[in-house]
matplotlib code that plots the C-alpha trace (Angstrom):
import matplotlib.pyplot as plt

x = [0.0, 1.9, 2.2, -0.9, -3.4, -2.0, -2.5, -6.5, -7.1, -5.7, -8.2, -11.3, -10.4, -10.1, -13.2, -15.4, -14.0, -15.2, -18.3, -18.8, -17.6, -19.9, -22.8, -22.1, -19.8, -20.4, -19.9, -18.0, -17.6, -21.8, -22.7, -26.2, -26.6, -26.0, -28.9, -31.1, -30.6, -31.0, -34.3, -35.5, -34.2, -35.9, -39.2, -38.9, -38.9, -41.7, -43.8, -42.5, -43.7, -47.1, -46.9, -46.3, -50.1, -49.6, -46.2, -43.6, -40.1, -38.0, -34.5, -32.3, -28.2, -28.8, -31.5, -34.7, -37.8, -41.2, -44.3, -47.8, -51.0, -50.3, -53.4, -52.4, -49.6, -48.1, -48.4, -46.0, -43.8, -43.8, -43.1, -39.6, -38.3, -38.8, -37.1, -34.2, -33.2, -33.3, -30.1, -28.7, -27.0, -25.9, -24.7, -21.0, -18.4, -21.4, -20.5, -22.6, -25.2, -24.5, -26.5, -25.9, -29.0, -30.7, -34.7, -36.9, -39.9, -41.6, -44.1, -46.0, -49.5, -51.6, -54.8, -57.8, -58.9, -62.9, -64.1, -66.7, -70.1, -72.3, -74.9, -75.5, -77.8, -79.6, -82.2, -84.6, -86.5, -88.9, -90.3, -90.6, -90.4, -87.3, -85.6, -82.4, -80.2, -77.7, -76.1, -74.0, -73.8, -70.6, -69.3, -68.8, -70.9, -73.5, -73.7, -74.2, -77.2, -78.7, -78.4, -80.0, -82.9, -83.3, -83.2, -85.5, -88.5, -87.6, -85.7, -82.9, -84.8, -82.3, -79.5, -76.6, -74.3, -74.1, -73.9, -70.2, -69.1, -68.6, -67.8, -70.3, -73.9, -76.2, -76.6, -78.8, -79.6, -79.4, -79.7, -82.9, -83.8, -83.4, -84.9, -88.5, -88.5, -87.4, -90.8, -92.5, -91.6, -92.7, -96.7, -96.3, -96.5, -94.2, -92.4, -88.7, -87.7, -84.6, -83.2, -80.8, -79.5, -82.0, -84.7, -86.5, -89.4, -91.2, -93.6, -95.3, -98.7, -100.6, -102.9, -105.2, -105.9, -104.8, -101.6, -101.3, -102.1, -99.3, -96.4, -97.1, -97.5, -93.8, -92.7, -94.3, -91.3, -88.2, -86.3, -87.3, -85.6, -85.6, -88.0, -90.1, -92.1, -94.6, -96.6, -98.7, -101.5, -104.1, -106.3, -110.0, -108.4, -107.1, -103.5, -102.4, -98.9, -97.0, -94.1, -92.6, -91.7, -88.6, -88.4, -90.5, -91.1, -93.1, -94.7, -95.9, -97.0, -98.7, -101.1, -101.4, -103.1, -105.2, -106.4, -107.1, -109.5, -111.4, -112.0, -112.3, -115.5, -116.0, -119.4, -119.7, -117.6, -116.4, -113.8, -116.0, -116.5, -119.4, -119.4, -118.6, -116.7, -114.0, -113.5, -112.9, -110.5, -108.8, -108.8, -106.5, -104.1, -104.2, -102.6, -100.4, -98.9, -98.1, -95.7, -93.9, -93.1, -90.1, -91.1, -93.2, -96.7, -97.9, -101.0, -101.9, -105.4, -106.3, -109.3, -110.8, -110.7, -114.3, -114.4, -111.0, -107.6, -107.6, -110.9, -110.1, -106.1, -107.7, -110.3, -107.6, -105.7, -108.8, -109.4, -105.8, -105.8, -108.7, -107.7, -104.5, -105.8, -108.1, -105.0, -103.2, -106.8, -106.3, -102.9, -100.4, -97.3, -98.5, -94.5, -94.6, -97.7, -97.9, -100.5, -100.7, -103.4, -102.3, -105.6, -106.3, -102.3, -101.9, -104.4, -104.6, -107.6, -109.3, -111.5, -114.0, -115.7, -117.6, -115.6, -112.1, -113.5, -114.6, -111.1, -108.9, -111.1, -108.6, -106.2, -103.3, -100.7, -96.7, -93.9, -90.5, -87.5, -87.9, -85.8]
y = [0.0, 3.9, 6.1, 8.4, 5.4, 5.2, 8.9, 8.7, 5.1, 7.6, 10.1, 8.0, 6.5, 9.5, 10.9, 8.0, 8.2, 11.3, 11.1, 8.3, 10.6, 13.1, 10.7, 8.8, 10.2, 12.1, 15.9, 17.9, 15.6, 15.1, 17.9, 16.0, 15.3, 19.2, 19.8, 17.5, 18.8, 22.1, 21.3, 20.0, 22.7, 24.8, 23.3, 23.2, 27.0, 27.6, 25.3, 27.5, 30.8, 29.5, 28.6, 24.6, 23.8, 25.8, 25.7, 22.9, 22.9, 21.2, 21.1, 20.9, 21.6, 24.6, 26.0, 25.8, 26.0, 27.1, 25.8, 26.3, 28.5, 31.4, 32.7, 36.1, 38.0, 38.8, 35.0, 34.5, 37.1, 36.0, 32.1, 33.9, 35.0, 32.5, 30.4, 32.6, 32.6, 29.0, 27.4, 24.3, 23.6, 19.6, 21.0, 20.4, 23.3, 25.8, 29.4, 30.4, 33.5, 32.5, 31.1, 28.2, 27.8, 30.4, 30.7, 30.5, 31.6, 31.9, 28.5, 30.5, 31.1, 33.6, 32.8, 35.1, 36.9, 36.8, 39.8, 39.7, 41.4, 43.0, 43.0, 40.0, 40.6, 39.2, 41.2, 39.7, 42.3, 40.9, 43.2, 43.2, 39.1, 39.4, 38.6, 40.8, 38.8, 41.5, 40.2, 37.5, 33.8, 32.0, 30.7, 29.3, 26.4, 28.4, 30.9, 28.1, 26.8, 29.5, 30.6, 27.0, 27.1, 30.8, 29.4, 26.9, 29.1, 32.4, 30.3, 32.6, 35.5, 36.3, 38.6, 37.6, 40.2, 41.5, 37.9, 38.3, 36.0, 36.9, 35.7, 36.2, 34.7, 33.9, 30.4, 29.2, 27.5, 31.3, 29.0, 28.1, 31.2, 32.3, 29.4, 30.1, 34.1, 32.9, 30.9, 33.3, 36.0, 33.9, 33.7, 38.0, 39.9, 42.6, 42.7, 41.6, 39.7, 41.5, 39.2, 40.8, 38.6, 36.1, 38.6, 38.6, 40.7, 39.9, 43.0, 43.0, 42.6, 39.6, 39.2, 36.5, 36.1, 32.4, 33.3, 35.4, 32.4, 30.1, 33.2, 32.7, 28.9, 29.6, 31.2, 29.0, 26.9, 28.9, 27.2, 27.4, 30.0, 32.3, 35.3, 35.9, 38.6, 39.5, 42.3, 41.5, 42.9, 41.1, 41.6, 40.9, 40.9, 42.6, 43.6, 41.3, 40.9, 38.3, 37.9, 40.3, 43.2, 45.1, 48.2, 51.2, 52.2, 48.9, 49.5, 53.0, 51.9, 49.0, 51.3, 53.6, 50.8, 49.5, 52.7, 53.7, 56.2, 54.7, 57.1, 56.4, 58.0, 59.5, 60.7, 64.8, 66.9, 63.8, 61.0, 57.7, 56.0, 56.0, 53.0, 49.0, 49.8, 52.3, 49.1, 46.6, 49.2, 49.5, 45.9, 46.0, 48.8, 46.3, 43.5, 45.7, 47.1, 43.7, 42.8, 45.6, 45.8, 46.8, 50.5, 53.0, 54.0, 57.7, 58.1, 61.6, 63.3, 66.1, 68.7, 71.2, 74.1, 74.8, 76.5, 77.3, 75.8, 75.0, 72.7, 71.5, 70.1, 68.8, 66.9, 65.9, 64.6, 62.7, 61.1, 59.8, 58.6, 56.4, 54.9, 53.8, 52.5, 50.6, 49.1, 48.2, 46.8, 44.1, 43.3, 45.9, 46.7, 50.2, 50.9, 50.6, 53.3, 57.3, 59.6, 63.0, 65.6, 68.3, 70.1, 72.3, 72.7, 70.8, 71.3, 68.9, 70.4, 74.1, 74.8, 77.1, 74.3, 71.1, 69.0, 70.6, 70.4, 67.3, 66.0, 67.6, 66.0, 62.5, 59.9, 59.3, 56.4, 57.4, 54.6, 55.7, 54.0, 52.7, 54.8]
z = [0.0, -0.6, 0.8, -0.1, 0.3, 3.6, 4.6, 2.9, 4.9, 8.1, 7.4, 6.9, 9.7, 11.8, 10.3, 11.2, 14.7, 15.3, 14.0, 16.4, 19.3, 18.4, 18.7, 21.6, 23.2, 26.8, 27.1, 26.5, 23.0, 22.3, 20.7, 19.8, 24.0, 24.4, 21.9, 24.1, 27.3, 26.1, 24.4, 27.7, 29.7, 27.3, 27.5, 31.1, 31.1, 29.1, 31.4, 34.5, 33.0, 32.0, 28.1, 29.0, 27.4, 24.4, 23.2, 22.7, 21.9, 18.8, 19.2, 15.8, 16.4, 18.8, 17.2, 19.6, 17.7, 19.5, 18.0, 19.3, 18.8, 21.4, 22.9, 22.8, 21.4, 25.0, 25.4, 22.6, 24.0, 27.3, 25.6, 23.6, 26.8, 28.2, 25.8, 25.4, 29.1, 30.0, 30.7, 30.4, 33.7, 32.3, 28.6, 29.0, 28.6, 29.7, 30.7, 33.4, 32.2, 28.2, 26.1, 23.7, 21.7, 19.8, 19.5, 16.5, 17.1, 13.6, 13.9, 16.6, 15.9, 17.7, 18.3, 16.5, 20.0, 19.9, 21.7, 24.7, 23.7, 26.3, 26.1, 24.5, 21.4, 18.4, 16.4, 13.2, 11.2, 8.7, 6.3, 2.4, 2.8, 3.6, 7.4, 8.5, 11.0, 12.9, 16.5, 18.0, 18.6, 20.1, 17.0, 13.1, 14.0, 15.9, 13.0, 10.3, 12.9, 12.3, 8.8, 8.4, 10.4, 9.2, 5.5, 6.3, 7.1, 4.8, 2.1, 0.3, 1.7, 4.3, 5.0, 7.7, 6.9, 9.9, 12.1, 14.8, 16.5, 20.2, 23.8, 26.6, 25.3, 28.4, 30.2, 27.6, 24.0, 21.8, 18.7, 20.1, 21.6, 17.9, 16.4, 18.3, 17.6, 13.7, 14.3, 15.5, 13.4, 10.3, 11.2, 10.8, 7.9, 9.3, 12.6, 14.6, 17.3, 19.9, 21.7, 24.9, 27.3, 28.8, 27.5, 24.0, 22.7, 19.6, 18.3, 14.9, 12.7, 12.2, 9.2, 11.4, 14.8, 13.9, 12.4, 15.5, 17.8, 15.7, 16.5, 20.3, 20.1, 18.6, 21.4, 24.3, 23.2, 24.3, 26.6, 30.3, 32.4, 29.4, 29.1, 26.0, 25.5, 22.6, 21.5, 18.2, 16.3, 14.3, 12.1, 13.7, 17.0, 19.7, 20.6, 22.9, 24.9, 26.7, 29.0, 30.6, 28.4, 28.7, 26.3, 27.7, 24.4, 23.3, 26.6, 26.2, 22.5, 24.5, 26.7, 23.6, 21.6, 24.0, 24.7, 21.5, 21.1, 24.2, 27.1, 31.1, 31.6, 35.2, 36.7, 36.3, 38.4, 40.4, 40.6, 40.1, 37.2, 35.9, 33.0, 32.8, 29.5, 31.3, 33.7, 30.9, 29.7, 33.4, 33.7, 29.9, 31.6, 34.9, 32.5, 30.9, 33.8, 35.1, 31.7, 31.8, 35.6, 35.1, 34.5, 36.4, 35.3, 35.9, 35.9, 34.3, 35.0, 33.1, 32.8, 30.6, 31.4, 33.1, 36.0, 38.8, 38.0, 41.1, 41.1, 37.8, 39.6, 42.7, 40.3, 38.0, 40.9, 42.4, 39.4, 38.6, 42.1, 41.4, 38.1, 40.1, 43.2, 40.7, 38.7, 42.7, 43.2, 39.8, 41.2, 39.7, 42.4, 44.3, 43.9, 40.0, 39.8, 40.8, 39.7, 39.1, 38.3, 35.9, 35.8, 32.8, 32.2, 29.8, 27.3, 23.7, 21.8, 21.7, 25.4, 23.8, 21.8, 23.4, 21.3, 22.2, 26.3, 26.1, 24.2, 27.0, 29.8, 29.7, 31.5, 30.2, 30.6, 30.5, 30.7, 32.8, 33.7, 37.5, 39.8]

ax = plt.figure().add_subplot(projection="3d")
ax.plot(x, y, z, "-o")
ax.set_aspect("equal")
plt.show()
């Protein structure tokens, strides 16, 4: 064998033997057990500050990689520095405060942050034949619930546009909440459904008392616990509510409809009343008052303009008092009622004609926020 073959055998020889070193051999030879340590060292860290269920570590040469879905871009920060200031206190030849890895952090994901919403709403106008969906559900899933129910009733007829997904929906089934207004909603002709929290309010027109009667069959089924509330017209029938009602605008366009052009008709020059009619009326107001007890109901007495002002307050003042002592009487909380007598002050029509007089001689009903 010459001489060179000899020196190439030498070198194979020496090259094999240290790649063998460098594999098994112990620190401060095995660069590969270095790389191990280190990688545990480094995942050891990021459990200590927190980012352990997230983020895991992949160790290649002294390159620690980071990989996870970080819930939050501080997360990923804290996870980095983390990373960066672990040591290895096994990894052979080690200088105390250096490092001897490097950190990658580019396979960390952040999360998409889903933002809270309160309150927690859901609104469905239906008008035109068409339903407009604007509000929140909890997620993709919970959206794609409901665009199906929704295009099961109204077909392509809807518009979602406006559909977020957010945190903080109520301890209760929304898709189902929404599923029996979407129900409801569909016996009308015109009308929407707001759904707040664990309270929803359905107002609209019916063309049939029947259609009517299927919208609150509809809504009998919310889930127990939650509160749905109704106001509908219908054609050949009354207005009728249900639940308890929690807009004091509905309300006030409640006791404006029942009223109607009705009068509560009191005996001349006094404070009783006088006709069965003006109780049936009262005994209306009575049921009103009780779905939306969450406002106060002033009772406003008013005169024409006949005789002293201040006859015509003290009369006003009488006959407010009665109205509302008849409404406690039916059941309505004496806390949620006050009445007042305004006299002739407040005058709606002309007091030098019968017509005007007897126009400005009149209770009225108005809805407040309870203090």
């Amino acid at each position: 064998m010459g001489t060179f073959a000899k020196w190439l055998w030498g070198i194979i020889i020496l090259f094999i033997i240290a790649l063998l070193i460098n594999l098994f051999a112990p620190a401060p030879w095995g660069a590969k057990a270095n790389s191990k340590k280190m990688g545990m060292a480094v995942q050891n860290a990021l459990n200590e500050s927190g980012n352990g269920t997230w983020a895991r570590v992949d160790m290649s040469g002294n390159v620690a990689r980071i990989v996870g879905e970080a819930p939050s871009a501080a997360a990923k920060a804290s996870a980095v520095e983390a990373a960066k200031n672990a040591q290895c206190q096994s990894c052979a030849n080690r200088e105390a405060g250096k490092r001897w890895h490097v950190v990658d952090d580019s396979a960390i994901k952040i999360a998409k942050v889903i933002p809270v919403a309160a309150p927690y709403t859901l609104t469905g106008v239906f008008k035109d034949g068409v339903l407009v969906l604007n509000g929140y559900v909890s997620s993709e899933a919970a959206k794609a619930k409901l665009l199906a129910d929704a295009k099961a009733m109204y077909g392509d007829k809807v518009r979602d546009d406006k559909i977020r997904i957010a945190r903080g929906a109520p301890n209760v089934d929304w898709n189902a909440v929404a599923h029996g207004n979407m129900s409801a909603l569909s016996n009308l002709d015109y009308g929407r459904f707001d759904m707040k929290d664990m309270d929803s309010l359905l107002t609209g027109h019916a063309a049939s008392v029947d259609k009517r009667d299927a919208a609150l069959a509809a809504l009998a089924t919310l889930p127990a616990g939650f509160n749905g509330a109704s106001k509908i017209e219908a054609v050949g029938g009354k207005v009728v509510a249900t639940g308890i009602i929690k807009s004091a605008e509905v309300c006030q366009q409640l006791f404006k409809e029942l009223k109607g052009k009705s009068k509560i008709k009191f005996a001349y020059a006094r404070a009783e009343i006088r006709d069965g009619d003006s109780l049936i009326l009262l005994d209306a107001m009575a049921d009103a008052a009780k779905k939306c007890s969450t406002y106060v109901i002033t009772v406003e007495g008013h005169t024409d303009a006949d005789g002293p002002a201040e006859y015509n307050q003290n009369l006003s003042q009488k006959r407010a008092d009665t109205v509302a002592n008849y409404l406690i009487s039916k059941g309505v909380n004496p806390a949620q009622i006050k009445a007042v007598g305004y006299g002739e002050a407040h005058p709606i029509a002309d007091n030098t004609t019968p017509e005007g007089m007897a126009a400005n001689r009149r209770i009225e009903f108005k809805i407040s926020e309870s203090k």
